[in-house]
BAFI-3210 file (N, C-alpha, C; in Angstrom, 3 decimals, decimal comma, padded with zeros to 6 digits):
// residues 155
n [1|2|3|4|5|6|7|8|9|10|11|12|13|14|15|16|17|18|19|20|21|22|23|24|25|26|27|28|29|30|31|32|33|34|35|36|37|38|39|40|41|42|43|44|45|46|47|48|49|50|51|52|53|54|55|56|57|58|59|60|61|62|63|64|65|66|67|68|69|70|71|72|73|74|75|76|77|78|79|80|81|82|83|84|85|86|87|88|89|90|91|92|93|94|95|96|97|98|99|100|101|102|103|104|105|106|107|108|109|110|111|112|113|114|115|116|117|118|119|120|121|122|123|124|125|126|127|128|129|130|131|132|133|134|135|136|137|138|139|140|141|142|143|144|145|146|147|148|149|150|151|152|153|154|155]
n.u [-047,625|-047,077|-045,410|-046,138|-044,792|-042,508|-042,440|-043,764|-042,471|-039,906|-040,829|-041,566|-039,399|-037,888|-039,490|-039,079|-036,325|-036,151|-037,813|-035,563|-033,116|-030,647|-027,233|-024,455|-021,112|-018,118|-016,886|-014,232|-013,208|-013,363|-010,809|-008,768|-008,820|-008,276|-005,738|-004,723|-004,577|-002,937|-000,439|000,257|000,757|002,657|004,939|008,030|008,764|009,598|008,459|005,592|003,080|003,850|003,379|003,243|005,960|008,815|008,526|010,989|012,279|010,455|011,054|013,557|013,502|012,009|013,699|015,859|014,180|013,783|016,143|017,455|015,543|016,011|018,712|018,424|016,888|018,681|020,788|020,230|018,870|021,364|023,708|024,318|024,639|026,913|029,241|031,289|030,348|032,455|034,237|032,746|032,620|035,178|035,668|033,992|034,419|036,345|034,829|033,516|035,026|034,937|032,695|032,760|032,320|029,740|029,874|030,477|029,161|026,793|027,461|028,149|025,262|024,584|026,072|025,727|022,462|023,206|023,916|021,559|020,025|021,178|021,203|017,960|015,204|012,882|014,602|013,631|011,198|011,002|012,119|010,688|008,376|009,390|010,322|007,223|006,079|008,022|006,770|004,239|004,302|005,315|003,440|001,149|002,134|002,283|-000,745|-001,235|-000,229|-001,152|-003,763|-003,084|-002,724|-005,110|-006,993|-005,963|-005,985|-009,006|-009,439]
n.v [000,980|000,598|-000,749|-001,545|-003,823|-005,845|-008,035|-008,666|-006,988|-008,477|-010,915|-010,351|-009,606|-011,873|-013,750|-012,357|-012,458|-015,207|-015,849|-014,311|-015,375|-017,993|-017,435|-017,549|-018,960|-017,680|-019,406|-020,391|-019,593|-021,491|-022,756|-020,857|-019,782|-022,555|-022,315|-020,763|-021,014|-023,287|-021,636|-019,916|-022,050|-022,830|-020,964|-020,032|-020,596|-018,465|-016,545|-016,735|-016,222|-015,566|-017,463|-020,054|-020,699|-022,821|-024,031|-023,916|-022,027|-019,842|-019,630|-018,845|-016,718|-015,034|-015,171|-013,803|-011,558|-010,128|-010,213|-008,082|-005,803|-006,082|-005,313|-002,993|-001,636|-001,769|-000,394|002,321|003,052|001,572|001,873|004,608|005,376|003,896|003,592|005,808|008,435|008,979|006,722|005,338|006,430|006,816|004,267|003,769|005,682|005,934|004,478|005,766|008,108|009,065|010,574|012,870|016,153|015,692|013,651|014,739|016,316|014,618|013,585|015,459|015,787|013,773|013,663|015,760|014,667|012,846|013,913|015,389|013,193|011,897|014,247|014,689|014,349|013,289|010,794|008,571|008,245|008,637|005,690|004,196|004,222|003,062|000,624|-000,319|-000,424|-002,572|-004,401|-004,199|-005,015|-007,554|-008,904|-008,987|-010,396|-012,947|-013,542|-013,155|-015,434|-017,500|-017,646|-018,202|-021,083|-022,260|-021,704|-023,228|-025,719|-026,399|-026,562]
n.w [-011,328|-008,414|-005,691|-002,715|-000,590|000,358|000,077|-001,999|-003,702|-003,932|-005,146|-007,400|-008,690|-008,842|-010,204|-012,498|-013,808|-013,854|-016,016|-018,008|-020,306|-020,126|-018,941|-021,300|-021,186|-022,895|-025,616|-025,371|-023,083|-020,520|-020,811|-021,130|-018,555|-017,110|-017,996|-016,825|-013,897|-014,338|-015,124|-013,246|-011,294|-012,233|-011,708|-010,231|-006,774|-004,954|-006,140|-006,233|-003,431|-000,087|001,608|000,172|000,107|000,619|004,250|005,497|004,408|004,770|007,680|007,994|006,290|007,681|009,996|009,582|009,146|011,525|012,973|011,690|012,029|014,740|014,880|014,047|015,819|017,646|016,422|016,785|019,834|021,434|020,732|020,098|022,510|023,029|020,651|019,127|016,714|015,163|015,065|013,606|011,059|010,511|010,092|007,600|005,550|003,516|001,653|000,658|-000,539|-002,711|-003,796|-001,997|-001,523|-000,711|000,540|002,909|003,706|004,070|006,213|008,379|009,100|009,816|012,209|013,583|013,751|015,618|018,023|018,687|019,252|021,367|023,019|023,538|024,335|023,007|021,879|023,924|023,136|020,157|020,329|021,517|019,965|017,516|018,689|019,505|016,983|015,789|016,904|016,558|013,890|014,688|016,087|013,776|011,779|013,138|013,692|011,079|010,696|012,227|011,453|009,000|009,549|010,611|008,524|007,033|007,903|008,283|005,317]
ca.u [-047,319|-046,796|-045,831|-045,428|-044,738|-040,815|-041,858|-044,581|-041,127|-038,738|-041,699|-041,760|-038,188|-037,281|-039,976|-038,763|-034,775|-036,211|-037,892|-034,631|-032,188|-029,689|-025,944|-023,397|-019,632|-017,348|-016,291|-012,989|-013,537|-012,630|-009,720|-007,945|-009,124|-007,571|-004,042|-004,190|-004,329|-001,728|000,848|000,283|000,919|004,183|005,830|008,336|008,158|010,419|007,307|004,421|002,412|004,746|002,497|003,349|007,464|008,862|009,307|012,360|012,555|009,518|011,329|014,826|013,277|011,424|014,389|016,709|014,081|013,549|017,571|017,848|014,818|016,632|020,155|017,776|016,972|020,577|021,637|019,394|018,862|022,402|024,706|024,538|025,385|028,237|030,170|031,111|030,252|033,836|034,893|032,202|032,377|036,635|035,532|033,092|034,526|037,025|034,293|032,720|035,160|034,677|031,579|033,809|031,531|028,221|029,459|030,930|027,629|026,333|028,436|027,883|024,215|024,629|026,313|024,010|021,008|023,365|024,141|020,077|019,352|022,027|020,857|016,983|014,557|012,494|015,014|012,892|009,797|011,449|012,810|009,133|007,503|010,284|009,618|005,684|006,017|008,094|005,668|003,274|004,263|005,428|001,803|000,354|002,911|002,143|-001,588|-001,522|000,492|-001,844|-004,739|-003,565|-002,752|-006,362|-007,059|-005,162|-006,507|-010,139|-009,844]
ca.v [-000,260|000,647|-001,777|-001,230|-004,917|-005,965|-009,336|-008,784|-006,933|-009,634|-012,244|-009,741|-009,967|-013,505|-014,042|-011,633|-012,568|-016,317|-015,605|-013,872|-016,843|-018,189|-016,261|-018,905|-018,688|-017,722|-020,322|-020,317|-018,897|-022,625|-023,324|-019,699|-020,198|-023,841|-021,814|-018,937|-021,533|-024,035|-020,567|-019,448|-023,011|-023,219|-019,842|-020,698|-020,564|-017,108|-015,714|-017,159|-015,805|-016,081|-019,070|-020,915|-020,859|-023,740|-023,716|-023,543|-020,771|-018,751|-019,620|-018,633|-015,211|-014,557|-015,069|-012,659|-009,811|-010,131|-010,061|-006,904|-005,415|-005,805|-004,533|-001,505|-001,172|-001,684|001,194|003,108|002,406|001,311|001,602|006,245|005,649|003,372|003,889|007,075|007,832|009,356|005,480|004,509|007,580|006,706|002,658|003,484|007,177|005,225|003,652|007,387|009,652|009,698|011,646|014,353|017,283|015,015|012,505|015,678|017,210|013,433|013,204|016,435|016,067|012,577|013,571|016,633|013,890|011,897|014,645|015,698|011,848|011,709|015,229|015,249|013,455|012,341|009,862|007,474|008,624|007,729|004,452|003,463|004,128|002,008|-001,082|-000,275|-000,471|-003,844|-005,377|-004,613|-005,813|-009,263|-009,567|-009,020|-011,713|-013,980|-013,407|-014,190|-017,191|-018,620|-017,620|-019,150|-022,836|-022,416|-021,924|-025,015|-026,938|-026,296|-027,328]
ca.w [-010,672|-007,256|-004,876|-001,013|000,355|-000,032|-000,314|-003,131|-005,156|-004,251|-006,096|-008,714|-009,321|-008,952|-011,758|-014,054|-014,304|-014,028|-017,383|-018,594|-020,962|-019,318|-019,961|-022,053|-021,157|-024,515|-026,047|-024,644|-021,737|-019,602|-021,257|-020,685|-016,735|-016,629|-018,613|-016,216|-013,380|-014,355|-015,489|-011,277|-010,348|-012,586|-011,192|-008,729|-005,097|-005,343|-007,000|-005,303|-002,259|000,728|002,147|-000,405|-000,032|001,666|005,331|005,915|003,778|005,382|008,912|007,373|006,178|009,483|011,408|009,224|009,315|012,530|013,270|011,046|013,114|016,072|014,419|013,358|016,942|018,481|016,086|017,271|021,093|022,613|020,032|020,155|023,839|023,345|019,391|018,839|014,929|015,180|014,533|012,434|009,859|010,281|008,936|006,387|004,734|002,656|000,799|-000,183|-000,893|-004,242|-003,503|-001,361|-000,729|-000,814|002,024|003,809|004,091|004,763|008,030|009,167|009,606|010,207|013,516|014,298|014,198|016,438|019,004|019,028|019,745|022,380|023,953|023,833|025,456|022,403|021,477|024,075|022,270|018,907|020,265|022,244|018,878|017,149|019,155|018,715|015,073|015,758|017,670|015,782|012,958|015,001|016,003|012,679|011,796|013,933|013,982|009,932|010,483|013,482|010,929|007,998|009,830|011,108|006,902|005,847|009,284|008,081|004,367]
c.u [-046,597|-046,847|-044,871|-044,395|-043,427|-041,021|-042,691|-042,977|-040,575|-039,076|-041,531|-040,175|-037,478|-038,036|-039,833|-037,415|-035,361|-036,660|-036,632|-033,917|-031,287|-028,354|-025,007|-021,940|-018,836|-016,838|-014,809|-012,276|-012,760|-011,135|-008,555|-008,241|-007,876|-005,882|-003,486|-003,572|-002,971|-000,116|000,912|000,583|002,156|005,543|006,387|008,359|008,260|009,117|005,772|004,191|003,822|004,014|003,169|004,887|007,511|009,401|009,986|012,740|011,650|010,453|012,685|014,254|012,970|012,642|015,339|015,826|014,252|014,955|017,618|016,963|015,288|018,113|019,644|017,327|017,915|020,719|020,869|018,976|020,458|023,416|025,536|025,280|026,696|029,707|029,816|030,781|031,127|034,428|033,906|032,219|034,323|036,676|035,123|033,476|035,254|036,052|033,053|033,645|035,362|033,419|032,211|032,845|030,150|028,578|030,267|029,597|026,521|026,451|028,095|026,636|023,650|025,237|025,752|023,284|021,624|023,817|022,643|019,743|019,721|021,569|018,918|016,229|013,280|013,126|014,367|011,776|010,354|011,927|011,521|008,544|008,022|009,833|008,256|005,430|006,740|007,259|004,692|003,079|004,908|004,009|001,026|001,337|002,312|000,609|-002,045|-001,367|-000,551|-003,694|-004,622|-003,188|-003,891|-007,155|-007,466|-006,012|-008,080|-010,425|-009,463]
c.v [000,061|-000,336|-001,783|-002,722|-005,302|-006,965|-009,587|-008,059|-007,922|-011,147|-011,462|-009,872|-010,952|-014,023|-013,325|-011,857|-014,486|-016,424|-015,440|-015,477|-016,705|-017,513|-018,102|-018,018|-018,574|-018,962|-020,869|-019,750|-020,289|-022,797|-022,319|-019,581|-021,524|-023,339|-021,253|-020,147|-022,051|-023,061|-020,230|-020,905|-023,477|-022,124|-020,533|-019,735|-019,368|-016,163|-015,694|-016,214|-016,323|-017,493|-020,039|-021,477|-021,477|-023,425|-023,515|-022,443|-019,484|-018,742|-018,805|-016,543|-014,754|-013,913|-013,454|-011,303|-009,248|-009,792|-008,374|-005,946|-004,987|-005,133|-003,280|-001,021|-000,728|-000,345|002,374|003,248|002,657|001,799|003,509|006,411|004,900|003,357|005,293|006,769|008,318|007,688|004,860|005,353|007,279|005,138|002,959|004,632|006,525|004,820|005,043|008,041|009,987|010,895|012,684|015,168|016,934|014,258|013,685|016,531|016,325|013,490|014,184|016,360|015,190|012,827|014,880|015,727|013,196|012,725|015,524|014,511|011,637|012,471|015,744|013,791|012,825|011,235|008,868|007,667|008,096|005,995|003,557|003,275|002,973|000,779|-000,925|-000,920|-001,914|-004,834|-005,353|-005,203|-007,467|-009,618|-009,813|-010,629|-012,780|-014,430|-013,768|-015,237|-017,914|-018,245|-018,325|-020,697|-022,780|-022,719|-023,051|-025,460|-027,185|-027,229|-029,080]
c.w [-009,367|-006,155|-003,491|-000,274|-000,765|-000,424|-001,991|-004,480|-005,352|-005,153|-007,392|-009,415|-009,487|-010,048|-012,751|-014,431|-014,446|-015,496|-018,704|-019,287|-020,179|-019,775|-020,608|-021,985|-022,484|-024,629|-025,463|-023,615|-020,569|-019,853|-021,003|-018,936|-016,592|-016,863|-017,686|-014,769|-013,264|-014,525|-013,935|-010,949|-010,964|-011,959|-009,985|-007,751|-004,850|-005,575|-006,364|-004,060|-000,745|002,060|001,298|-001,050|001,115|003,060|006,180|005,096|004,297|006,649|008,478|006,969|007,579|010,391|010,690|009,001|010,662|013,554|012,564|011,708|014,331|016,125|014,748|015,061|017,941|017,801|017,476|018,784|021,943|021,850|019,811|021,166|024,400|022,190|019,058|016,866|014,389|014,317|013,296|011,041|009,812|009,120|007,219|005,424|003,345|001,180|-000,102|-000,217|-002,014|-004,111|-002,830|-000,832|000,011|000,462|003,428|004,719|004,604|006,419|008,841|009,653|010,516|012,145|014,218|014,456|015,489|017,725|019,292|018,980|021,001|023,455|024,394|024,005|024,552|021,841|022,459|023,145|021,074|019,152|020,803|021,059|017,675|017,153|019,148|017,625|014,961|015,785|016,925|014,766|013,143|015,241|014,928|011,864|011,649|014,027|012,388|009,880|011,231|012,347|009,083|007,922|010,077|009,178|006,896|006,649|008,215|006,477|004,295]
res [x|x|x|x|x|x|x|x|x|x|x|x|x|x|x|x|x|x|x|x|x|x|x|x|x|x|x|x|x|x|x|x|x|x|x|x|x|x|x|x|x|x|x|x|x|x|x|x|x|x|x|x|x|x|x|x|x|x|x|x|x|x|x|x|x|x|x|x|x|x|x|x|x|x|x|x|x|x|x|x|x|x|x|x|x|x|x|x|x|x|x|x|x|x|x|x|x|x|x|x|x|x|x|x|x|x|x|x|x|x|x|x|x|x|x|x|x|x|x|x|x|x|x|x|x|x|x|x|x|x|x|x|x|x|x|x|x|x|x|x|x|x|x|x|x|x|x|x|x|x|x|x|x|x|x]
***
């Protein structure tokens, strides 16, 4: 049964599954669908898809990553060339020295990284790639959000 012409198979196969019985859903097959449903539409908001947390709570997150983003940049950025980590390792030691040798060996490297950020010339390169990685992830953002009002708009 050799057969060259695509459309002479595609007849051959639309009449041979049309023959086939039809399939029958289990018995309880609807009723565990309608459960599964209504259990995803009782979870609260907390839990849900982040679309579907109210908006003042999506705007409210946004803004505080977006603040911590830009903290995470300040450190990093302005904050090497203007707080020594002389004062900030004097604030925060208090609250480690139970650890002793562990936040000793912390600090120390902690201010090596911060005297090879200070003295070499990839710290723009680390700080360009930084805000990159911001941006990009504000566009992707922003570029879900303006794609899933277009969504909603549509249905």
């Amino acid at each position: 049964m050799k057969r060259t012409n695509e459309s002479e198979l595609e007849d051959f196969f639309r009449n041979e599954t049309r023959k086939m019985p039809g399939w029958k859903a289990p018995s309880g097959l609807s009723s565990r669908v309608i459960s599964a449903i209504e259990a995803k539409a009782r979870l609260p908001w907390w839990k849900q898809s982040f679309w579907a947390w109210p908006i003042v709570v999506q705007v409210a997150a946004i803004t505080v990553l977006s603040c911590v983003s830009a903290f995470i940049i300040y450190l990093g950025w302005i904050a090497p060339a203007t707080v020594t980590s002389t004062a900030v390792w004097n604030e925060w030691s208090y609250f480690l020295d139970r650890f002793g040798q562990v936040w000793n060996a912390i600090r120390i490297l902690a201010n090596a990284f911060n005297l090879a950020m200070k003295t070499s010339l990839q710290f723009w390169l680390i700080m360009a790639f930084l805000v990159s990685c911001f941006m990009c992830l504000f566009c992707l953002g922003a570029g879900s959000l303006v794609a899933h009002m277009a969504w909603k708009r549509t249905r």
